[in-house]
C-alpha positions as CSV (number, residue, x, y, z in Angstrom):
1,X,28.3,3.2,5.5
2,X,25.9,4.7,2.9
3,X,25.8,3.0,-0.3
4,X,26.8,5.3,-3.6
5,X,24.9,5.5,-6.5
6,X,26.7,4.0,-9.6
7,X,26.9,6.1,-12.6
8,X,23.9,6.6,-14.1
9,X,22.1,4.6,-17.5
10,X,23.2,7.0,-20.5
11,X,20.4,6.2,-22.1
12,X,18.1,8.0,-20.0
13,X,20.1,11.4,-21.1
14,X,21.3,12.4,-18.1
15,X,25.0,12.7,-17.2
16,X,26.6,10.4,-15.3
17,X,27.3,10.4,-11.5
18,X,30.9,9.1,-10.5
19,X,29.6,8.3,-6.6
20,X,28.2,9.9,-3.3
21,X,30.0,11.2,-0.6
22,X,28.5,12.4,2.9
23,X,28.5,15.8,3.0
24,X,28.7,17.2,6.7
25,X,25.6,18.7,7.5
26,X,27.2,22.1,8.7
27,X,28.3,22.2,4.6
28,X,24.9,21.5,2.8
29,X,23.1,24.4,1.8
30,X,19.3,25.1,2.1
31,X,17.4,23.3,-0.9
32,X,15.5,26.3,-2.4
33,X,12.2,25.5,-3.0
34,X,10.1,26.2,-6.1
35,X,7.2,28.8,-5.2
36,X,5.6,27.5,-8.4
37,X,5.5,24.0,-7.0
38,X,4.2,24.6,-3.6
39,X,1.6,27.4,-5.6
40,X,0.4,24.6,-7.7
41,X,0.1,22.1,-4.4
42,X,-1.5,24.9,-2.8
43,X,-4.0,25.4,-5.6
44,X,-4.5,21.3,-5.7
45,X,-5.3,21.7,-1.6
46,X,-7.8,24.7,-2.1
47,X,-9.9,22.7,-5.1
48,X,-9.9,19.5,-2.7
49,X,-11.3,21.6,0.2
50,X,-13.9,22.9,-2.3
51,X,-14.8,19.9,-3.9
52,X,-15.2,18.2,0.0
53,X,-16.7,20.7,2.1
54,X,-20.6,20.1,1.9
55,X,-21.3,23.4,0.4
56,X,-22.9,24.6,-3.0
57,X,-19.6,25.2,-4.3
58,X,-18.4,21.8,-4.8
59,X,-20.0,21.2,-7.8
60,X,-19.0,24.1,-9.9
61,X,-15.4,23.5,-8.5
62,X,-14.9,19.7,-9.3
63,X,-13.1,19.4,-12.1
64,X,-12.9,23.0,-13.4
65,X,-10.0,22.3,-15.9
66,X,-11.9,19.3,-17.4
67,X,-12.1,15.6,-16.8
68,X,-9.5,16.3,-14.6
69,X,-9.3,16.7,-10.4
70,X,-7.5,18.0,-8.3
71,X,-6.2,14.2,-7.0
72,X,-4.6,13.8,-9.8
73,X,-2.6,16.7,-10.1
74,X,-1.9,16.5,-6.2
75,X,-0.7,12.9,-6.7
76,X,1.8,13.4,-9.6
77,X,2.7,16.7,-7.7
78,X,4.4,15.2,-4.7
79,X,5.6,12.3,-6.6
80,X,7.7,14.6,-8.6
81,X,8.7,16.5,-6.1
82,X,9.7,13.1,-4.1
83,X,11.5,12.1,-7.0
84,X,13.2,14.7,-7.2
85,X,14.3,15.5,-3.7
86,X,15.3,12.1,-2.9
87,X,16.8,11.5,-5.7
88,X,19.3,14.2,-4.9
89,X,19.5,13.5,-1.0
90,X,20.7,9.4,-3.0
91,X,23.5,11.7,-5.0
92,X,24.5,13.6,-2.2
93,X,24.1,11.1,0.8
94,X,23.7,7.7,-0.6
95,X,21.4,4.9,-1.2
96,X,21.2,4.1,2.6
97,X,20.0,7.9,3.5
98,X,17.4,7.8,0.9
99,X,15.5,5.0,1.9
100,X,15.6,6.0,5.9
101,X,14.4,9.4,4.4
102,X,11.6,7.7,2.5
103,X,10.0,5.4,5.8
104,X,10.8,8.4,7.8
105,X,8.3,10.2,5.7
106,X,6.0,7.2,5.3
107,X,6.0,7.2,8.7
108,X,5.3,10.8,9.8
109,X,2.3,10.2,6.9
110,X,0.8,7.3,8.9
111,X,0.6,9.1,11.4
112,X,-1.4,11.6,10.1
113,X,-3.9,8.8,9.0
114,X,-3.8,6.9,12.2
115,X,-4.4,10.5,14.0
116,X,-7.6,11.3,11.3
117,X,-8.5,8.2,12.0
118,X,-8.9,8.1,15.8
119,X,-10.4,12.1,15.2
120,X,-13.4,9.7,12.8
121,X,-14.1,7.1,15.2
122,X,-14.3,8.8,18.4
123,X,-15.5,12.4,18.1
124,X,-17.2,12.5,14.4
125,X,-18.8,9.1,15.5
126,X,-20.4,11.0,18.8
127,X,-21.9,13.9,16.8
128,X,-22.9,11.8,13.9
129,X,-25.0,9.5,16.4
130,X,-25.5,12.5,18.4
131,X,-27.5,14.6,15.7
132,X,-28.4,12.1,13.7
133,X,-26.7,13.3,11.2
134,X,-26.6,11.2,7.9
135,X,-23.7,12.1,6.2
136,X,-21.5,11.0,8.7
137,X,-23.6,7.3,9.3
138,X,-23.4,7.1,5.7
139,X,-19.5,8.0,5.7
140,X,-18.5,5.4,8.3
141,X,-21.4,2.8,8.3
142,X,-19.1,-0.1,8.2
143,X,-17.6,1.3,11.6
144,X,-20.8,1.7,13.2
145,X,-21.9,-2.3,12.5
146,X,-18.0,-3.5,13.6
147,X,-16.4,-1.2,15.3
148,X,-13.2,-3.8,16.5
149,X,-13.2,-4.8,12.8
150,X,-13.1,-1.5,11.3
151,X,-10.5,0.2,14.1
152,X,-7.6,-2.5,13.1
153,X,-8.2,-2.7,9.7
154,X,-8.4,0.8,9.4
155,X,-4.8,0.9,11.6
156,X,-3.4,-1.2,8.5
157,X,-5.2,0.6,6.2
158,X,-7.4,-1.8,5.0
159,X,-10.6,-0.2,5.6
160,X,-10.3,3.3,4.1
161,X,-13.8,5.6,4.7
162,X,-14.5,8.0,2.2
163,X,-11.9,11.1,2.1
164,X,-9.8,9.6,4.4
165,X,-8.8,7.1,1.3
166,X,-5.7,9.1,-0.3
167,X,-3.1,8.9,2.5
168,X,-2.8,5.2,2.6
169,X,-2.4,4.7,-0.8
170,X,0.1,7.6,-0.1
171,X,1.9,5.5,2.1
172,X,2.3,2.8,0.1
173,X,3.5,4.7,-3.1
174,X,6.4,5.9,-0.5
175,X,7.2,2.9,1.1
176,X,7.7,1.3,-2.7
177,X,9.2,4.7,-4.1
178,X,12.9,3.8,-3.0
179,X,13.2,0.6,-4.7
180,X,11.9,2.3,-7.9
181,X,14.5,4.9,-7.6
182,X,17.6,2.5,-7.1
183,X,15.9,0.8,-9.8
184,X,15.4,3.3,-12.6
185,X,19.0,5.1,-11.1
186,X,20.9,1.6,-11.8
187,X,18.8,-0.1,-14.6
188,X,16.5,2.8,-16.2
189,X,13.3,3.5,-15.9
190,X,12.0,1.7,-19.3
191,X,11.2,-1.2,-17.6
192,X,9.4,0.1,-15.0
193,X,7.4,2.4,-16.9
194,X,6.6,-0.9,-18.5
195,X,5.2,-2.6,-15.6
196,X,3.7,0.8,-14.1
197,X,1.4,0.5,-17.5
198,X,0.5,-2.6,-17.9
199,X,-0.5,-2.5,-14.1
200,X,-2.9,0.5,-15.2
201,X,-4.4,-1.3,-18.0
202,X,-5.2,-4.7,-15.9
203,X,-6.7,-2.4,-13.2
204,X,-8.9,-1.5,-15.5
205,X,-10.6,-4.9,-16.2
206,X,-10.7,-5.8,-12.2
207,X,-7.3,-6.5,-10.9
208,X,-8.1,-5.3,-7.6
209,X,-11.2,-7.0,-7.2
210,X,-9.4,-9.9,-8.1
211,X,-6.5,-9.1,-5.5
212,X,-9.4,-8.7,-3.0
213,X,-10.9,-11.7,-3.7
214,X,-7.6,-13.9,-3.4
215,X,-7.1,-11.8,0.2
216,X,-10.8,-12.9,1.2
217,X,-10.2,-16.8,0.1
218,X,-6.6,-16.9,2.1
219,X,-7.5,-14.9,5.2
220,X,-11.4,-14.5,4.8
221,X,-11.0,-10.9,5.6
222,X,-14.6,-9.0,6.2
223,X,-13.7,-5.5,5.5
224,X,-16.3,-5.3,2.1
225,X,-14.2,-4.4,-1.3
226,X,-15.9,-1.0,-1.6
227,X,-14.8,-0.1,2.0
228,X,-11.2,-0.5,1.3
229,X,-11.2,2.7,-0.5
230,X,-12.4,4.0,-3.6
231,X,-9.3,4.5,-5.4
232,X,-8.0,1.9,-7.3
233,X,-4.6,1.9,-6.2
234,X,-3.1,-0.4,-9.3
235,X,-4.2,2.0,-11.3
236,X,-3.2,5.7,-9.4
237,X,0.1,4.2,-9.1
238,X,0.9,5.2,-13.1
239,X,0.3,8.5,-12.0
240,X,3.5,8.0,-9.1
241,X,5.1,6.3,-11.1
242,X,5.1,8.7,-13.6
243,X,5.8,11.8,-11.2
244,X,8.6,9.6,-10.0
245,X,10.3,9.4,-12.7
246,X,9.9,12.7,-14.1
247,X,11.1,14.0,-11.1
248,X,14.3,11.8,-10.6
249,X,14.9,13.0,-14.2
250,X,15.2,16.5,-13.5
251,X,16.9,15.9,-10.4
252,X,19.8,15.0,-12.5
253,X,19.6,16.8,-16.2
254,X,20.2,20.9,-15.9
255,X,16.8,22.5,-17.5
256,X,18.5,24.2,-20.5
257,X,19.4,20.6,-21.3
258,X,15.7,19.0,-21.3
259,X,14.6,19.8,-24.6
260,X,11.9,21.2,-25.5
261,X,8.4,19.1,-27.2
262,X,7.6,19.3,-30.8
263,X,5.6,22.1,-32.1
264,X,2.7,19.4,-33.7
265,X,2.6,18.2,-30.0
266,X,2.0,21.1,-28.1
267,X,-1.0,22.3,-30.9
268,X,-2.4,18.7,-30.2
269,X,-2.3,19.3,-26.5
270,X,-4.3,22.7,-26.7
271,X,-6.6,20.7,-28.9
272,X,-7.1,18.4,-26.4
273,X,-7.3,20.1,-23.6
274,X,-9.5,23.3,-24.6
275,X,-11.8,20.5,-25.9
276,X,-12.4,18.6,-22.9
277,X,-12.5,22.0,-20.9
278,X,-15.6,23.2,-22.7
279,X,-17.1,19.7,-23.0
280,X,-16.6,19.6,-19.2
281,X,-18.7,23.1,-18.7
282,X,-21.0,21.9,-20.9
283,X,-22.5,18.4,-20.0
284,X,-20.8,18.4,-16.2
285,X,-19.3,16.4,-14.5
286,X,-20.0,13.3,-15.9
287,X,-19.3,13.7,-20.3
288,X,-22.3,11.6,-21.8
289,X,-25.1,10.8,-20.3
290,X,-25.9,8.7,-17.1
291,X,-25.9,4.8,-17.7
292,X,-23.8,5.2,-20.9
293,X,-20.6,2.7,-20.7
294,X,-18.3,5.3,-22.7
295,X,-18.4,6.8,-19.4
296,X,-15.9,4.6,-18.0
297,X,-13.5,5.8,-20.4
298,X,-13.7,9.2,-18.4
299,X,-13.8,7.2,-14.3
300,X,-11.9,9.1,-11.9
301,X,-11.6,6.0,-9.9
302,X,-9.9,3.9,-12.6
303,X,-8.1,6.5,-13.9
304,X,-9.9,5.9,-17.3
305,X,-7.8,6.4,-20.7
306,X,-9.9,9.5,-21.8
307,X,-8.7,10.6,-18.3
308,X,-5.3,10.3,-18.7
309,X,-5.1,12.0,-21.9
310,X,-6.7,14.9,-20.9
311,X,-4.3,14.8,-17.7
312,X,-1.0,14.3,-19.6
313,X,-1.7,16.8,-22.2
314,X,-2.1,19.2,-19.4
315,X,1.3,18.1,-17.9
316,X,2.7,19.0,-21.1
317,X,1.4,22.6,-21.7
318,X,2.3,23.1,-17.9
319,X,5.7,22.3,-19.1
320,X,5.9,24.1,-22.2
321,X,4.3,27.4,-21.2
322,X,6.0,27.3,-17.6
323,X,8.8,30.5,-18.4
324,X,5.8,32.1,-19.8
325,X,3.2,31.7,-17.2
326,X,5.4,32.7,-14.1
327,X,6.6,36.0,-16.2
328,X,3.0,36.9,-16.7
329,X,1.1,36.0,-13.5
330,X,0.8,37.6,-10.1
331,X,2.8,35.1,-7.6
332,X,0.0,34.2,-5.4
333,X,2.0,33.8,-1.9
334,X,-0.8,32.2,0.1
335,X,-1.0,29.3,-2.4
336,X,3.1,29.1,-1.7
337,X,2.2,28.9,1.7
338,X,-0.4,26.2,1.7
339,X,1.7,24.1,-0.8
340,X,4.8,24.6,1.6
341,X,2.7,22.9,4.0
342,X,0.7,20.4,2.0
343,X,0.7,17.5,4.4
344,X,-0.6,19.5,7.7
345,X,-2.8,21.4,5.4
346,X,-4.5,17.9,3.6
347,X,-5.3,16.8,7.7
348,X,-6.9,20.0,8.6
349,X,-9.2,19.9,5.6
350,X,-9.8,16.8,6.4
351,X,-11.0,17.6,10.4
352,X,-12.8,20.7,8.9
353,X,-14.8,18.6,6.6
354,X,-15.5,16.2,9.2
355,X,-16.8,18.7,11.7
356,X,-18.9,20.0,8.9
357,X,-20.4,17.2,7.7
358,X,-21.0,16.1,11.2
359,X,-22.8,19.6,12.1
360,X,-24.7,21.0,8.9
361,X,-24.7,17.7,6.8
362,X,-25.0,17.7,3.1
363,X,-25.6,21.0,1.3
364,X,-29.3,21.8,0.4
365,X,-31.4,24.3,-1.0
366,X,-33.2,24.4,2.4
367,X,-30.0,25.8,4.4
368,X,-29.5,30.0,4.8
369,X,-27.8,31.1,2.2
370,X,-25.1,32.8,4.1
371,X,-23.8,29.4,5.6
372,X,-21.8,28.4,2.4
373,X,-20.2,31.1,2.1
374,X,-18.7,31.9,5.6
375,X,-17.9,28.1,6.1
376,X,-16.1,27.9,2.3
377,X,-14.1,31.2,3.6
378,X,-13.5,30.5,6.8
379,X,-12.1,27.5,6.3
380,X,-9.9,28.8,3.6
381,X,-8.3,30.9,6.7
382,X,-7.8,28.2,8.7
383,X,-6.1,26.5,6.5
384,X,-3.9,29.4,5.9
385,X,-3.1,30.1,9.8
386,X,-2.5,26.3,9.7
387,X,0.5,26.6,7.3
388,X,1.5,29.5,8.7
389,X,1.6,28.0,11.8
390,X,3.2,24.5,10.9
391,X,6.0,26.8,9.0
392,X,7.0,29.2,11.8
393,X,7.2,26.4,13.8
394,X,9.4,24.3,11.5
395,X,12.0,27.5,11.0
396,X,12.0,27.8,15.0
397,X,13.0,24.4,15.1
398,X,15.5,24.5,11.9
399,X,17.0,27.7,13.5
400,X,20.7,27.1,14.6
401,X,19.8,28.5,18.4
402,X,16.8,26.0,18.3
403,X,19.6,23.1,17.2
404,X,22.3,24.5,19.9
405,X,19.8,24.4,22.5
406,X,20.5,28.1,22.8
407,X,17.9,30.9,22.7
C-alpha cells in the first residue's frame, strides 16, 4: 500500500497536506504542460546542438547570455520540472509511486546512455579508424587502448567520453532525487540546501579528485580521473538540488501565493546580468585572459561562484519578468516541441554530432563554406521530425483505443 505524505513543514510556506489517496486512473486528468517550460528546454536543446556540432557556429553560440551555458539551464530545467511533477504524483499517489516513478525514469535514461554508448564504440569507432579521423580518436582514446576496460566501466558509468558525460550524472541526480523529496516534504529543505552547498564549495577545492583517489586505493580502478567525465558531479548537483526544491515548492504553493522579490533585488539582477552579458561579447568566452587564476571563478566545470551568480540572477529575472515575457513574445511552437521531447531529442543530437565528427571532423577555415550551414540546419530538422515523431507516437500509445487494444 502506497505510503501518504504527512502534512507538510509550515515553515516552508506551503499549506499543509492531510494525506494521499490513490486516485483510479480512469479519474486523473491530463497534467497540462507549460509550453514555456518545454520552449525554454527546447531552446536549452538547440544551443547544445550548436555549441556540439563541429561547425563555425559553436563559438558565437556558447554562452550567448553570458558566463552562462546552456547545461546549466538544461540541468535546473528538468530538475524543477522533476520536482515538481513528482512531487505531485507523492500528493496524489503516495511515497511508494513516486519512487517507482523516479527508477522508472532513471532507468528509461540508462538506457539511452547504454544505447549512445554501444552507437560510440561500435560504429563511430569504425569510421573514426576508418577515416582517420582525429576528432573521434581524440574523443574516445581511452577506448581505443582498452576497449574491455572502457565497455564495462562505461556500462556503470564510470568512464564517461566527452558529450556523452551529462546523462550519467543525470541518472544519478534521479536515482538520489526521491529521498531528497521525502526528505525536504517531511523535514524541510533547510538542511539539505545545507549539505547541497557545502558539497559545492568542497568540490571546488578537489573533492572529487579526492573521491577518485580513495576509489583507485580501494579497488585500483584504471579508468584515468579525467575520463570519468568532465563535469564535476559534487558540484552540478547544487544546481538539482536547487531545481528540486524549487520545483517541489511550487508543486505545492498556488502562484498568486509565491510572492514576489524585492524591487532592490531585481535592479541588482539586471546589473548583474547585463554586465556579464557584454563582458561575455566582449573578451569571449573565457572573461580575463588565458593563464589568469581569476578564471576559475568563472569554470564551467566546477560551477565557479562568478558562475553561479550570473546563473541565479538570471533565474530570478526569468521569474520576475515571466507574465510579462509570455504576453509580449511570439510562442515559438517548435521549441514546445523539442522541449516536449527533451530526452529523445538530447540522444539524437548526440548520434548527429557523432556522425559528424566522425565524417567532416573539426570545423576549419579549409572546409566549403556551404557545409556549416546545411549541416547546422539540417540537423535542426531532424531534430524536429524526431520530436515530432517520439510525440505522435506517445499519443498513439496514450490513446484510449491504443490502451483497449482496440483500433
Amino acid at each position: 500500500m502506497s505510503t501518504p505524505l504527512p502534512p507538510l513543514d509550515p515553515v516552508e510556506g506551503a499549506p499543509p497536506v492531510t494525506g494521499a489517496t490513490q486516485t483510479p486512473a480512469r479519474m486523473r486528468r491530463p497534467r497540462a504542460r507549460r509550453w514555456e517550460l518545454d520552449a525554454l528546454r527546447g531552446l536549452m536543446l538547440i544551443l547544445m546542438l550548436s555549441t556540439h556540432l563541429p561547425t563555425r557556429y559553436a563559438t558565437p553560440f556558447g554562452h550567448p547570455f553570458g558566463f552562462v551555458s546552456a547545461a546549466e539551464g538544461f540541468v535546473a530545467l528538468s530538475a524543477y520540472m522533476a520536482g515538481m511533477i513528482y512531487t505531485q504524483r507523492g500528493m496524489r499517489d503516495g511515497l511508494d509511486a513516486m519512487h517507482k516513478a523516479f527508477l522508472n525514469r532513471a532507468l528509461v535514461i540508462y538506457a539511452c546512455q547504454a544505447a549512445c554508448l554501444l552507437f560510440l564504440f561500435s560504429i563511430i569507432a569504425v569510421l573514426g579508424v576508418t577515416l582517420q579521423q582525429h576528432a573521434v580518436s581524440d574523443l574516445m582514446w581511452f577506448y581505443l587502448q582498452e576497449p574491455m576496460t572502457a565497455f564495462w566501466s562505461a556500462l556503470l558509468l564510470i568512464y564517461n567520453p566527452p558529450l556523452l558525460d551529462i546523462l550519467p550524472m543525470y541518472i544519478v541526480f534521479m536515482l538520489i532525487s526521491p529521498w531528497l523529496l521525502v526528505h525536504g516534504l517531511k523535514k524541510g529543505w533547510t538542511g539539505i540546501l545545507a549539505v547541497s552547498g557545502l558539497l559545492w564549495f568542497l568540490a571546488l577545492f578537489g573533492l572529487s579528485q579526492w573521491v577518485y583517489n580513495g576509489a583507485y586505493a580501494l579497488t585500483g580502478l584504471t579508468v584515468p580521473f579525467k575520463e570519468t567525465g568532465a563535469f564535476e558531479t559534487f558540484s552540478w548537483q547544487v544546481l538539482w538540488v536547487f531545481g528540486l526544491w524549487m520545483g517541489s515548492r511550487h508543486a505545492q504553493i498556488p502562484r498568486d501565493a509565491r510572492g514576489a522579490f524585492a524591487p532592490a533585488l531585481v535592479r541588482a539582477c539586471i546589473v548583474i546580468v547585463a554586465t556579464f552579458f557584454i563582458w561575455r561579447h566582449i573578451t569571449g568566452q573565457t572573461p580575463l585572459p588565458d593563464g589568469n587564476p581569476l578564471n576559475f571563478l568563472f569554470d564551467k566545470w566546477h560551477l565557479g561562484p562568478l558562475r553561479l551568480l550570473n546563473f541565479f540572477a538570471m533565474v530570478i529575472l526569468l521569474i520576475h519578468f515571466e507574465a510579462w515575457l509570455k504576453r509580449r513574445l511570439p510562442r515559438p511552437h517548435w521549441l514546445e516541441t523539442l522541449g516536449a521531447a527533451s530526452l529523445p531529442v538530447f540522444c539524437a543530437h548526440l548520434v548527429i554530432v557523432l556522425i559528424a565528427l566522425a565524417l567532416v571532423g573539426h570545423s576549419t577555415p579549409q572546409r566549403p563554406y556551404w557545409i556549416d550551414p546545411a549541416l547546422y540546419v539540417g540537423s535542426i530538422i531532424i531534430l524536429y521530425w524526431v520530436a515530432r515523431g517520439v510525440l505522435a507516437f506517445e499519443k498513439q500509445a496514450a490513446s484510449p483505443s491504443a490502451t483497449s487494444g482496440g483500433g
